[in-house]
MOPAC internal coordinates of N, CA, C and O (Angstrom, degrees):
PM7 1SCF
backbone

  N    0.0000 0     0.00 0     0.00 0    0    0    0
  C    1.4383 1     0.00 0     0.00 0    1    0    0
  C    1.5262 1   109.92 1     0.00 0    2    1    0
  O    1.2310 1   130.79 1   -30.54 1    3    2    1
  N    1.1923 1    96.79 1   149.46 1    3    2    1
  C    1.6886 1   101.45 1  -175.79 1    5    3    2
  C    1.2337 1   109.93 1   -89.95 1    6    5    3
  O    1.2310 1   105.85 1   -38.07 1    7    6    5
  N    1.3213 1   143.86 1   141.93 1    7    6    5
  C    1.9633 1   142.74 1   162.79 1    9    7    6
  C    1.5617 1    99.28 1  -111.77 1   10    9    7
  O    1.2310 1   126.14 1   -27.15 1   11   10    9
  N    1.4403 1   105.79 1   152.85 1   11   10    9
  C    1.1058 1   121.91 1  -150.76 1   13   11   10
  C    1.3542 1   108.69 1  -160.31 1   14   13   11
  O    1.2310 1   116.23 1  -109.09 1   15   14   13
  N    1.6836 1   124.76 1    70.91 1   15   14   13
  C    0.7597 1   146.78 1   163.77 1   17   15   14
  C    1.6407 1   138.03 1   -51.39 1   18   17   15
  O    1.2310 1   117.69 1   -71.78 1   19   18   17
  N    1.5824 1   122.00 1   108.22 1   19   18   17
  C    1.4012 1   104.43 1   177.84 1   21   19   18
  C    1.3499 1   124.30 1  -144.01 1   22   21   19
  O    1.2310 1   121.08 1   -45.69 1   23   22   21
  N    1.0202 1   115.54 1   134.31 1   23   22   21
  C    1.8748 1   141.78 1   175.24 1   25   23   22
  C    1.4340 1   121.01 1   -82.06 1   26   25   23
  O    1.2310 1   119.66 1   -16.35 1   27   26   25
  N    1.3608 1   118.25 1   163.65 1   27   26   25
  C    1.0465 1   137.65 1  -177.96 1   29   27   26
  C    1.3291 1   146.74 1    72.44 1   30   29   27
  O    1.2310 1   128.84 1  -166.59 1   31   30   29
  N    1.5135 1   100.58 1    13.41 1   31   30   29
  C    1.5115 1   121.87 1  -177.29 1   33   31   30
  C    2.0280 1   101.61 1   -84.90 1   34   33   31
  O    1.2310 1   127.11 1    -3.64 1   35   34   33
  N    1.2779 1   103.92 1   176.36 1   35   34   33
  C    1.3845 1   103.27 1  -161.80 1   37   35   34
  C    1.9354 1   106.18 1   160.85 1   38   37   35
  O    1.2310 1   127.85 1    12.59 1   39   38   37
  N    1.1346 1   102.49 1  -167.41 1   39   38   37
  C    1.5315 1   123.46 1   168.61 1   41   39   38
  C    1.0112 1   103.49 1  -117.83 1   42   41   39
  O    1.2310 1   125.64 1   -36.91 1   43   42   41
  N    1.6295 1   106.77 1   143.09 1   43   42   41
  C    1.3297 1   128.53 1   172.53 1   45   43   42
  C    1.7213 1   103.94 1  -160.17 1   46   45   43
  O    1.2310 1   121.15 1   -34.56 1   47   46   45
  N    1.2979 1   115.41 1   145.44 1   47   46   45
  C    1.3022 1   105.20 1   171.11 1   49   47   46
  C    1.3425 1   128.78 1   -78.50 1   50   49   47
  O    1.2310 1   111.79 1    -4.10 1   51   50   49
  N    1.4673 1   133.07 1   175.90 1   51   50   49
  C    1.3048 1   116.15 1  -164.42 1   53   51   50
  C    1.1281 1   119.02 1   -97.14 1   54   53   51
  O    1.2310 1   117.15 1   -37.85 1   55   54   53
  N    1.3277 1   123.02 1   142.15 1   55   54   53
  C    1.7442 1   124.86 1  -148.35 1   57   55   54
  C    1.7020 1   120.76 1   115.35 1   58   57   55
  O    1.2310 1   136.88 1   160.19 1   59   58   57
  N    1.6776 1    84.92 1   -19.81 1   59   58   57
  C    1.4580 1    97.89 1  -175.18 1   61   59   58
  C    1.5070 1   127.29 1   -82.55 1   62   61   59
  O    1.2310 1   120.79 1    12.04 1   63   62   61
  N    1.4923 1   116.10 1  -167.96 1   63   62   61
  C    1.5770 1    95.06 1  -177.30 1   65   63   62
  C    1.5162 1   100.00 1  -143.98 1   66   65   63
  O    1.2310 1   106.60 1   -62.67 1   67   66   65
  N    0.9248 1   142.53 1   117.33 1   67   66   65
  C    2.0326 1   152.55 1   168.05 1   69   67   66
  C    2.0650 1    94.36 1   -91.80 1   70   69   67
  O    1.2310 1   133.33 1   -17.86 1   71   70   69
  N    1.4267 1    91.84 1   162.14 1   71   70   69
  C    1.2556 1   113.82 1  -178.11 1   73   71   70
  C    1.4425 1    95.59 1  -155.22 1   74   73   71
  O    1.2310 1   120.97 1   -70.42 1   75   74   73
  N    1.5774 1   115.75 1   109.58 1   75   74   73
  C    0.5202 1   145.71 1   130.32 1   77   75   74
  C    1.7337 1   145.78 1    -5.30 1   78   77   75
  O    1.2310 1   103.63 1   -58.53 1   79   78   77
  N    1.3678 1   147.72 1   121.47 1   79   78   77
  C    1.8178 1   130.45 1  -172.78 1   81   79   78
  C    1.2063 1    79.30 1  -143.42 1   82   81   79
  O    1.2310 1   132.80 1   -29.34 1   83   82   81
  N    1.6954 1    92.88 1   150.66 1   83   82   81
  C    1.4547 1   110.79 1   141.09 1   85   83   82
  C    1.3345 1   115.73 1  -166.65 1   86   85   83
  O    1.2310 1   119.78 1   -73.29 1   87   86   85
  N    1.4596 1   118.02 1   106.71 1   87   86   85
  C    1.6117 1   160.33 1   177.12 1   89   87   86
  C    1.7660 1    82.92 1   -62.98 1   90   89   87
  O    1.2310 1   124.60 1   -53.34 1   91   90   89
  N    1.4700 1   108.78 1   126.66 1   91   90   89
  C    1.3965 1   147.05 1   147.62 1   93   91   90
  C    1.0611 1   127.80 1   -90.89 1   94   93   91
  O    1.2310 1   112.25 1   -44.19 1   95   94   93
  N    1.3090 1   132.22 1   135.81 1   95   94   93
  C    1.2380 1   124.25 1  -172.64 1   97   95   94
  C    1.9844 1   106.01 1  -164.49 1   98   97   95
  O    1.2310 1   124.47 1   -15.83 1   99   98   97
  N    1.4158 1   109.03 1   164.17 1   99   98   97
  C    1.2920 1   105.44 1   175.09 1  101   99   98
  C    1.5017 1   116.78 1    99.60 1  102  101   99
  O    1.2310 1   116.91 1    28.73 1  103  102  101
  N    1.2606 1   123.48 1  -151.27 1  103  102  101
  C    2.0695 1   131.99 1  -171.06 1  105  103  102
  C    1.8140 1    93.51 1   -85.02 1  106  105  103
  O    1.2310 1   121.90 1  -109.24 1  107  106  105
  N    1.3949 1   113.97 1    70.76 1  107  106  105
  C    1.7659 1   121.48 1   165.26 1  109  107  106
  C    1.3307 1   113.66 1   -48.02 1  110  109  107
  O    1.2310 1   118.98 1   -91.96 1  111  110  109
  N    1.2677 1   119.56 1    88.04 1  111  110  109
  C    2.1898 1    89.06 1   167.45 1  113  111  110
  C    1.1618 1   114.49 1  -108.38 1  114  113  111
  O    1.2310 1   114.15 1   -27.36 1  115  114  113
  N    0.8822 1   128.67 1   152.64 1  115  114  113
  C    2.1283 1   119.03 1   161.75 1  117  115  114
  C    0.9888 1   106.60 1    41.48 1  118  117  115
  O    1.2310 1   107.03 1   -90.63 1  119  118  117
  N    1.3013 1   141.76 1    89.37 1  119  118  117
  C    1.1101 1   148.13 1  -170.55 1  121  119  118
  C    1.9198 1    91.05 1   -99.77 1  122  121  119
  O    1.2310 1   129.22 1   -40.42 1  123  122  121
  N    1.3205 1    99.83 1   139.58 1  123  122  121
  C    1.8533 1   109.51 1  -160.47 1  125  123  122
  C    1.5830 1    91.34 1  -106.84 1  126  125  123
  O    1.2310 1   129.07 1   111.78 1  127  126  125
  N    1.4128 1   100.14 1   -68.22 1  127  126  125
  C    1.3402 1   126.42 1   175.29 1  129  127  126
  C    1.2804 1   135.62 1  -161.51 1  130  129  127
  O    1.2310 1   117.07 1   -31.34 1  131  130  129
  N    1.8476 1   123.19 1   148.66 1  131  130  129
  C    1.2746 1   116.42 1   169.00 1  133  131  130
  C    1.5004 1   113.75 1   -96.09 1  134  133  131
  O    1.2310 1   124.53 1    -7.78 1  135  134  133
  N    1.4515 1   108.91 1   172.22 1  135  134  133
  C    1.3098 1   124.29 1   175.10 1  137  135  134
  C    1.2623 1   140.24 1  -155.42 1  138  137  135
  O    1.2310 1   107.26 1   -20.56 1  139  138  137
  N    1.3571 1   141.34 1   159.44 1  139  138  137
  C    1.3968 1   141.05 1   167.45 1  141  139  138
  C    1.1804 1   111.54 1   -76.86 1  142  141  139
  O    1.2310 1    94.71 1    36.64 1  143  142  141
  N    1.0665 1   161.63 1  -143.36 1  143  142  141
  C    1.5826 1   173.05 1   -69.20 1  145  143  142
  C    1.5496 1   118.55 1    24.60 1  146  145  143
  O    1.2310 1   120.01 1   -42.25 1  147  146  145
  N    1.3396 1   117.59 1   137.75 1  147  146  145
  C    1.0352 1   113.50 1  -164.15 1  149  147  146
  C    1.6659 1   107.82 1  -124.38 1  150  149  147
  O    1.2310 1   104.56 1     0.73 1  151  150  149
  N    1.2809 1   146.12 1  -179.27 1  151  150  149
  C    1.5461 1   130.61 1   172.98 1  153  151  150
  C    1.4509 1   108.19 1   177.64 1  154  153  151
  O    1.2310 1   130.42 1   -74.41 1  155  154  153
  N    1.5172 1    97.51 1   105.59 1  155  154  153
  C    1.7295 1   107.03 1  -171.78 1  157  155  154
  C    1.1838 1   107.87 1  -109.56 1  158  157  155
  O    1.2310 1   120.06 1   -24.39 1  159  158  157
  N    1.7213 1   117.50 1   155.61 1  159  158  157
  C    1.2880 1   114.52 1  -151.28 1  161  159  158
  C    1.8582 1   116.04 1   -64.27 1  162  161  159
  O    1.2310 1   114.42 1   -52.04 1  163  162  161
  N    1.0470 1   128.17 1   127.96 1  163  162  161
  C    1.3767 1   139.53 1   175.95 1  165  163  162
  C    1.6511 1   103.39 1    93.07 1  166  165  163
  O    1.2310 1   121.70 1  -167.57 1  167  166  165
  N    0.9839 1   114.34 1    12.43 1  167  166  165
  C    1.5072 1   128.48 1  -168.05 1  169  167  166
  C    1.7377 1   112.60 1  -113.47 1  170  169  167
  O    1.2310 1   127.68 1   -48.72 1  171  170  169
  N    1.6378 1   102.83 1   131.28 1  171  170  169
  C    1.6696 1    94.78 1  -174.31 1  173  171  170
  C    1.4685 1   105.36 1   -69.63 1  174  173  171
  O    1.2310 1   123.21 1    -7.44 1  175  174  173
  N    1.2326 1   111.45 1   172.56 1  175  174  173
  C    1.9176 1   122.98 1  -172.58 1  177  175  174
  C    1.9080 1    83.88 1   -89.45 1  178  177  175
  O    1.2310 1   128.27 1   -55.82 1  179  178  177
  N    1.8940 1   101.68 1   124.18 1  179  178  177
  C    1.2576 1   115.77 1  -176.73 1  181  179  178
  C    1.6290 1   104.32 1  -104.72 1  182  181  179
  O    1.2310 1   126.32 1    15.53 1  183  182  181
  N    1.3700 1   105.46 1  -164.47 1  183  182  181
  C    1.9005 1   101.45 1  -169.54 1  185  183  182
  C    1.9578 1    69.02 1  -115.74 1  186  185  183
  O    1.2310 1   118.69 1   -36.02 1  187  186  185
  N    1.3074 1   120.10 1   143.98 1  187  186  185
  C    1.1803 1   120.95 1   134.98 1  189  187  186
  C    1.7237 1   137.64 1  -101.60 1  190  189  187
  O    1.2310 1   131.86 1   166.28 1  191  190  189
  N    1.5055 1    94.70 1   -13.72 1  191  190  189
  C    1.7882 1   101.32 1  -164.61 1  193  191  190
  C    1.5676 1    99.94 1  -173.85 1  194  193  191
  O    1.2310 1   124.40 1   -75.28 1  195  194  193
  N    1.7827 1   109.16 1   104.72 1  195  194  193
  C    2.0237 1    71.86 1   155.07 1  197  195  194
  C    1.8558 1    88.30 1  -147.21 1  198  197  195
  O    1.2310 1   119.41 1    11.22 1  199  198  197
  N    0.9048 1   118.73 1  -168.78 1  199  198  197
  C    1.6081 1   147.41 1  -147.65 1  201  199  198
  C    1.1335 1   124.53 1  -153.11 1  202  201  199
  O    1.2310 1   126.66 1   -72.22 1  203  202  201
  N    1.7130 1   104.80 1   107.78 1  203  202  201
  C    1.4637 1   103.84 1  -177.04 1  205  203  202
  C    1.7868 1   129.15 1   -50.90 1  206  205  203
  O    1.2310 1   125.40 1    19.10 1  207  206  205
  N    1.1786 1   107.23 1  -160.90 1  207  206  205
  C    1.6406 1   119.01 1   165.80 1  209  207  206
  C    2.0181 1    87.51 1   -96.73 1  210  209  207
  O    1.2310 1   106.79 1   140.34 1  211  210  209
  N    1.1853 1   142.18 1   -39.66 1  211  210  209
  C    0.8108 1   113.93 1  -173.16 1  213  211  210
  C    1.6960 1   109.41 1  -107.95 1  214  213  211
  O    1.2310 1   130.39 1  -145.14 1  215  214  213
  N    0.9815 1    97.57 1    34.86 1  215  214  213
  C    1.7689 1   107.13 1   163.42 1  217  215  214
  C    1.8133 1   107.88 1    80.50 1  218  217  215
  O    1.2310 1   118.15 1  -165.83 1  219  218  217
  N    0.9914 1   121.14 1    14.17 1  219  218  217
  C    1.6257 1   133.45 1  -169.43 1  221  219  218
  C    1.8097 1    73.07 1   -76.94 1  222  221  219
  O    1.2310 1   128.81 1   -38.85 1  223  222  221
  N    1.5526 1   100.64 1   141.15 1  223  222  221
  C    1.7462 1   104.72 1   153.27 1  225  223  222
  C    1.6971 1   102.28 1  -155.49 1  226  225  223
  O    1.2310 1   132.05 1   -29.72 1  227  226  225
  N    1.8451 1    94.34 1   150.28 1  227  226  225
  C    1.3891 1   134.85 1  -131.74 1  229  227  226
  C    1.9146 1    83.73 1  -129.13 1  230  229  227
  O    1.2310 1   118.28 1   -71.68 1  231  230  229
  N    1.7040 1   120.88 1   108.32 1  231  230  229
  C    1.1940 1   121.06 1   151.78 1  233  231  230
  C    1.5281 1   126.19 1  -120.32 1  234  233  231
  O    1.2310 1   117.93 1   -36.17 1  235  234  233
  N    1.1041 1   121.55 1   143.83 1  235  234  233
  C    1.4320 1   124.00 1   175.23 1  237  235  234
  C    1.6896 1   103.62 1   -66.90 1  238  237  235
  O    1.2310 1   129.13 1   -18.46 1  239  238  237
  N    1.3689 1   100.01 1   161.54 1  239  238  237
  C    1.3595 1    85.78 1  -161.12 1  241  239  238
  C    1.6566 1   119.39 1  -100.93 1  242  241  239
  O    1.2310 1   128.27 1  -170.69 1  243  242  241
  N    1.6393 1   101.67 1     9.31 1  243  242  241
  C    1.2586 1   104.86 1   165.82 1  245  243  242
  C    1.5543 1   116.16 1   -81.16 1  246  245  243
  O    1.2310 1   116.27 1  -174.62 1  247  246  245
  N    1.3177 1   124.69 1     5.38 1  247  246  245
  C    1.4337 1   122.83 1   178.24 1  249  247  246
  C    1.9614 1   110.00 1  -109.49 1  250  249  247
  O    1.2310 1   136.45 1   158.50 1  251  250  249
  N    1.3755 1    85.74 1   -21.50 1  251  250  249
  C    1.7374 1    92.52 1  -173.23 1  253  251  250
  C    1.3407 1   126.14 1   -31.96 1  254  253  251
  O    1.2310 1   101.05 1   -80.98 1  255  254  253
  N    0.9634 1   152.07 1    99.02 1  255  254  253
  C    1.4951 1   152.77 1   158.67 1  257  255  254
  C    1.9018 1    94.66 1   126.58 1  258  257  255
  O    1.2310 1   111.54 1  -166.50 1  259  258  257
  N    1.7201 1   133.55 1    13.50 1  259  258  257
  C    0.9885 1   129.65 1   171.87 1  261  259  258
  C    1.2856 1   117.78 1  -139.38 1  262  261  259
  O    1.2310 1   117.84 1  -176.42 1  263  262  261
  N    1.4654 1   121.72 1     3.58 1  263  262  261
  C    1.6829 1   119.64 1  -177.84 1  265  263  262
  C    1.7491 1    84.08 1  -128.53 1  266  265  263
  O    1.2310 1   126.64 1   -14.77 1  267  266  265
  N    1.2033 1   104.83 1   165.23 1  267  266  265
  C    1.5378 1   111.44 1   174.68 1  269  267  266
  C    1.7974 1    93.16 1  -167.33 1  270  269  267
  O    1.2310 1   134.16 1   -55.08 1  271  270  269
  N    1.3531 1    90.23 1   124.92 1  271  270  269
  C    1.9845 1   114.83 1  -169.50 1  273  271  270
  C    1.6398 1    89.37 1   -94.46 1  274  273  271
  O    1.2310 1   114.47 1   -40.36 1  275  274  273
  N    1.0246 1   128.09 1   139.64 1  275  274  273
  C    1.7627 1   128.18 1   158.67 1  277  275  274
  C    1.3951 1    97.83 1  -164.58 1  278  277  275
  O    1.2310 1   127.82 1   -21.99 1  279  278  277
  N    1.4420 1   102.56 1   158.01 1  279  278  277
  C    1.8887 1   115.67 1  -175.39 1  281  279  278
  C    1.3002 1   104.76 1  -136.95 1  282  281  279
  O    1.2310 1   125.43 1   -27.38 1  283  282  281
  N    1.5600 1   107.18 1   152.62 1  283  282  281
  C    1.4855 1   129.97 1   146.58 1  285  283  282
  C    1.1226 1   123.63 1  -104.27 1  286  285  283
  O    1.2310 1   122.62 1   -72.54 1  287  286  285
  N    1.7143 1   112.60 1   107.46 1  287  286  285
  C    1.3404 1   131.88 1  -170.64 1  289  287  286
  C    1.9536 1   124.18 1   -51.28 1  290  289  287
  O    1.2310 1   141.06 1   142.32 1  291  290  289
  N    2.1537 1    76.73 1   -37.68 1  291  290  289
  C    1.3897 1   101.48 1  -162.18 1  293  291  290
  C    2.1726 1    96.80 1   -70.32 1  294  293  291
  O    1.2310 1   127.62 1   144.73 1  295  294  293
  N    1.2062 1   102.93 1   -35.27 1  295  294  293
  C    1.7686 1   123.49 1   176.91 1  297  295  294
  C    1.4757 1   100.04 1   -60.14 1  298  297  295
  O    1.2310 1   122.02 1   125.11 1  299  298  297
  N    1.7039 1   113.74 1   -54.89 1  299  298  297
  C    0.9959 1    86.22 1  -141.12 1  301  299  298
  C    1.4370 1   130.21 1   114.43 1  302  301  299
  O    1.2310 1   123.73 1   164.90 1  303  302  301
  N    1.7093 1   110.45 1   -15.10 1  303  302  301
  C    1.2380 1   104.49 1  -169.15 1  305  303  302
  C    1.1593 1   135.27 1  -150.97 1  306  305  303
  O    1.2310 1    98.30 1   -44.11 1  307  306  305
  N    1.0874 1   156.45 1   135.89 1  307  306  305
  C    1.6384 1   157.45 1   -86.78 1  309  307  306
  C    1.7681 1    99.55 1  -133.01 1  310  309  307
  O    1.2310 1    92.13 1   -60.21 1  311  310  309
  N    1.0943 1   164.86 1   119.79 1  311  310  309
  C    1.6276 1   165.70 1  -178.71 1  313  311  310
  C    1.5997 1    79.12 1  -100.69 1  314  313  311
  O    1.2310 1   133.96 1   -18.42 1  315  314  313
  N    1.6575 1    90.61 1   161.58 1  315  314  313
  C    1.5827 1   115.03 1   161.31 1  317  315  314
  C    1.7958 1    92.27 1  -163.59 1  318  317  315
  O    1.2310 1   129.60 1   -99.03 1  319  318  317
  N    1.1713 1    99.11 1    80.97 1  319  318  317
  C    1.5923 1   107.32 1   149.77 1  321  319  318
  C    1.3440 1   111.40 1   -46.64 1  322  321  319
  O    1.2310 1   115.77 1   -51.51 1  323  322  321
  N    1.3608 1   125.64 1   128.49 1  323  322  321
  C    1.5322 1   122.72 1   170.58 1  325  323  322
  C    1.8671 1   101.57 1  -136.91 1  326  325  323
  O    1.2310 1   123.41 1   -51.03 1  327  326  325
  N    1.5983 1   111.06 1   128.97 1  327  326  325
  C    1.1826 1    91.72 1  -165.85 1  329  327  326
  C    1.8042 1    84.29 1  -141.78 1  330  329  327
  O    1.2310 1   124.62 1   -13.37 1  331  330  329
  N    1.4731 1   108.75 1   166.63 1  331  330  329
  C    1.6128 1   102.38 1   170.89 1  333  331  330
  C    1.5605 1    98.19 1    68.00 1  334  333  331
  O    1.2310 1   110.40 1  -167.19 1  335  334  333
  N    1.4924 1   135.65 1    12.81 1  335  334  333
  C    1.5116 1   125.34 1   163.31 1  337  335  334
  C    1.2523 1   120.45 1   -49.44 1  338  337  335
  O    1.2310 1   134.93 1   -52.13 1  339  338  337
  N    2.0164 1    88.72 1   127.87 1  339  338  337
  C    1.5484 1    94.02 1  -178.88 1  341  339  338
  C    1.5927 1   102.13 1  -130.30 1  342  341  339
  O    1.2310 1   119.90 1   -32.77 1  343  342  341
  N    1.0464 1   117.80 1   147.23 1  343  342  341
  C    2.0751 1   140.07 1   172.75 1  345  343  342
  C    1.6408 1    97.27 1    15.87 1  346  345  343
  O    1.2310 1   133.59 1   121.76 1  347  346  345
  N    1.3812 1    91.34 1   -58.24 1  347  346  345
  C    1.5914 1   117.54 1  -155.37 1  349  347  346
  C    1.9530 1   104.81 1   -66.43 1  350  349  347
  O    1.2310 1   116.36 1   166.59 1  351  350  349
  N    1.1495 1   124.52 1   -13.41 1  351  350  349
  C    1.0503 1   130.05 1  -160.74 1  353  351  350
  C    1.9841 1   104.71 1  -112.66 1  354  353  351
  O    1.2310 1   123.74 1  -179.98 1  355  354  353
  N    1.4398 1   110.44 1     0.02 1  355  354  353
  C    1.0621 1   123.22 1   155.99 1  357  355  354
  C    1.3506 1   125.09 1   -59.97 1  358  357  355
  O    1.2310 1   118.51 1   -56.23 1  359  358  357
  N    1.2979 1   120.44 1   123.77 1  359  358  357
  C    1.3000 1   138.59 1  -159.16 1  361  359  358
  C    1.7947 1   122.20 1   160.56 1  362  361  359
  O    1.2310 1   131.50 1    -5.38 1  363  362  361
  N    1.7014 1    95.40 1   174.62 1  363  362  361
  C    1.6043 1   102.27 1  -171.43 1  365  363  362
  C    1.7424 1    97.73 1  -104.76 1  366  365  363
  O    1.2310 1   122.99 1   -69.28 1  367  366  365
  N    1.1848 1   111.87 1   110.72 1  367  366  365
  C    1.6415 1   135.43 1  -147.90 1  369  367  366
  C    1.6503 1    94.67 1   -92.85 1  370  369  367
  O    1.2310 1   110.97 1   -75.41 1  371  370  369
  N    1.3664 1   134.60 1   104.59 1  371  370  369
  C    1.4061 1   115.81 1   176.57 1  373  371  370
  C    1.6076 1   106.91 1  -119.27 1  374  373  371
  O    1.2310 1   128.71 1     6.91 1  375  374  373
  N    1.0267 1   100.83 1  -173.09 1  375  374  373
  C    1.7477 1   116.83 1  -153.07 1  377  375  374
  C    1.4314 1    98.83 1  -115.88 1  378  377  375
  O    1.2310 1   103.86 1   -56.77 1  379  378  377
  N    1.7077 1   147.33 1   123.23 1  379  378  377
  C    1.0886 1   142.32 1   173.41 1  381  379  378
  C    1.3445 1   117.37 1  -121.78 1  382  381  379
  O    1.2310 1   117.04 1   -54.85 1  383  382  381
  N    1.5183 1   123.24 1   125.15 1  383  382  381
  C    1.5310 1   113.48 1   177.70 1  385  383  382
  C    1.7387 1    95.00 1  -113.40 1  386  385  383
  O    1.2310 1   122.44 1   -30.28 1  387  386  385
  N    1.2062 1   112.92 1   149.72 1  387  386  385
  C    1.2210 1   139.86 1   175.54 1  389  387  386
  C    1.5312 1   119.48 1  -132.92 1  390  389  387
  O    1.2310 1   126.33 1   -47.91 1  391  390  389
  N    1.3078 1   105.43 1   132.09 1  391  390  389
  C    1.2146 1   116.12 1  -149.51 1  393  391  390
  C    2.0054 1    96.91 1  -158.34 1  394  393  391
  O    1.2310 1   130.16 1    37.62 1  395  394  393
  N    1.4441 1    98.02 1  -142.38 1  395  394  393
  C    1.3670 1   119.82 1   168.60 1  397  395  394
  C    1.4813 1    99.78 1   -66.89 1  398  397  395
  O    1.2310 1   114.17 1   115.51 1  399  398  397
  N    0.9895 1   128.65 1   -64.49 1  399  398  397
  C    1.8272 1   140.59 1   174.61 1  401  399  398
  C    1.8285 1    89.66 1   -99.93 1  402  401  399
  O    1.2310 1   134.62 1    -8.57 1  403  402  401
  N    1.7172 1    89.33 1   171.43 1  403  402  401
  C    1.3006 1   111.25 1   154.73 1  405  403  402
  C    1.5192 1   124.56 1  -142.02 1  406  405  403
  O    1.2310 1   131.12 1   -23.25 1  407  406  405
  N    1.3800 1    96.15 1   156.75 1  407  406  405
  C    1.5359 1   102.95 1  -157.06 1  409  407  406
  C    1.2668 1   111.83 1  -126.44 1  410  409  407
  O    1.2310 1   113.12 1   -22.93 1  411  410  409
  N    1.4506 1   130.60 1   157.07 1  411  410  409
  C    1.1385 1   112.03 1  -165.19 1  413  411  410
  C    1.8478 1   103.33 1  -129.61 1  414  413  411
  O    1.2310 1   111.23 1   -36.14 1  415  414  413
  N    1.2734 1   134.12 1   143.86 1  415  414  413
  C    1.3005 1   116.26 1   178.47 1  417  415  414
  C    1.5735 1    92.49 1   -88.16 1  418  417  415
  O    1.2310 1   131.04 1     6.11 1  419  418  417
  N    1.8365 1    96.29 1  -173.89 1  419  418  417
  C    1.8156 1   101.80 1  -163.63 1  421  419  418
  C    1.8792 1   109.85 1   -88.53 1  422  421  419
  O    1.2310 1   129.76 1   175.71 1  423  422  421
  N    1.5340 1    98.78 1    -4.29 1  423  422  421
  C    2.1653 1    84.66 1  -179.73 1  425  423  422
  C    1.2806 1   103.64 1   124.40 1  426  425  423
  O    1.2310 1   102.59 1   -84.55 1  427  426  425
  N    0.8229 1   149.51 1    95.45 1  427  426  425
  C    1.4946 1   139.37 1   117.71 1  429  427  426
  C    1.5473 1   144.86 1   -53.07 1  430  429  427
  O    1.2310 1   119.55 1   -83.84 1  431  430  429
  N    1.3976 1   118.47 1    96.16 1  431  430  429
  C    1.2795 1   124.54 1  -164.15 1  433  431  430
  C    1.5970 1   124.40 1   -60.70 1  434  433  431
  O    1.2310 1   123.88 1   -80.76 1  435  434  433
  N    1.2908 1   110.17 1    99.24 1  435  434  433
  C    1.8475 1   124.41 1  -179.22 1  437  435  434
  C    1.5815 1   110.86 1   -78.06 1  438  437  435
  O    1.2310 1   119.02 1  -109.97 1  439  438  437
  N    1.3995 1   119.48 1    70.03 1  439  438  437
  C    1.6778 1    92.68 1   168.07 1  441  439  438
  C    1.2382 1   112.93 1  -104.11 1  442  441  439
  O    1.2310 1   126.59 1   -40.65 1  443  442  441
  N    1.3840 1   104.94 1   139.35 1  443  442  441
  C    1.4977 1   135.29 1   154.36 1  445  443  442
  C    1.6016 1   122.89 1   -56.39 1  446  445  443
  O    1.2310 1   124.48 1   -67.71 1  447  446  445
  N    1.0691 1   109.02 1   112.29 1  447  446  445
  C    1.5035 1    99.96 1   167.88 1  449  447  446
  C    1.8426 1   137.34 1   -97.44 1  450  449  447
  O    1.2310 1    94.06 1   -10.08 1  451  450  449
  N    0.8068 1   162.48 1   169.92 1  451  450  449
  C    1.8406 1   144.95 1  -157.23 1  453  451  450
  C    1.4450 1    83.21 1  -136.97 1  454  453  451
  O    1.2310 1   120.10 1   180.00 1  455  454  453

C-alpha cells in the first residue's frame, strides 16, 4: 500500500501564499499521476492540480495563473505552490497518487482568511 503524506497547510490571510508537500512512500508502481483535491465544507471533493508521470499538468480554472503543481520524482513528492489565496480556496487540501490503484493522503487544512 502506498502512504501519502502532506504538509504545509495552515492560515494565512488572503493575498497570501502556502506551499504545499506531499512525501510518497511504500509498494510505488506506475505511477499515472499525482494530484491536489480539494473539499470545502458542504462542498463535493474537487480536482485542483495534478501531474503526469510525464510532467503534462492539469488545473481547474479557478486556480490558473495562482497554484502551480510540480514534483520530485527522485523525493517522491508532489509541491502545490498556492499563491494569490483567496476565502474561496479554504478547505481540507489532500494529496492523490494514481497509479495501478489510487490512494489518497489524510488532508491538510488551507484556511484563507478575508
Amino acid at each position: 500500500q502506498v502512504q501519502l503524506v502532506e504538509s504545509g497547510g495552515g492560515l494565512v490571510q488572503a493575498g497570501g501564499s502556502l506551499r504545499l508537500s506531499c512525501a510518497a512512500s511504500g509498494n510505488i508502481f506506475s505511477i499515472n499521476a499525482m494530484g491536489w483535491y480539494r473539499q470545502a465544507p458542504g462542498k463535493q471533493r474537487e480536482l485542483v492540480a495534478r501531474i503526469t508521470s510525464g510532467g503534462r499538468t492539469n488545473y481547474t480554472d479557478s486556480v490558473k495563473g495562482r497554484f502551480t503543481i510540480s514534483s520530485d520524482n527522485g523525493k517522491m513528492t508532489v509541491y502545490l505552490q498556492m499563491n494569490s489565496l483567496k476565502p474561496e480556496d479554504t478547505a481540507v487540501y489532500f494529496c492523490r497518487y494514481s497509479g495501478t490503484r489510487s490512494y489518497w493522503g489524510q488532508g491538510t487544512q488551507v484556511t484563507v482568511s478575508s
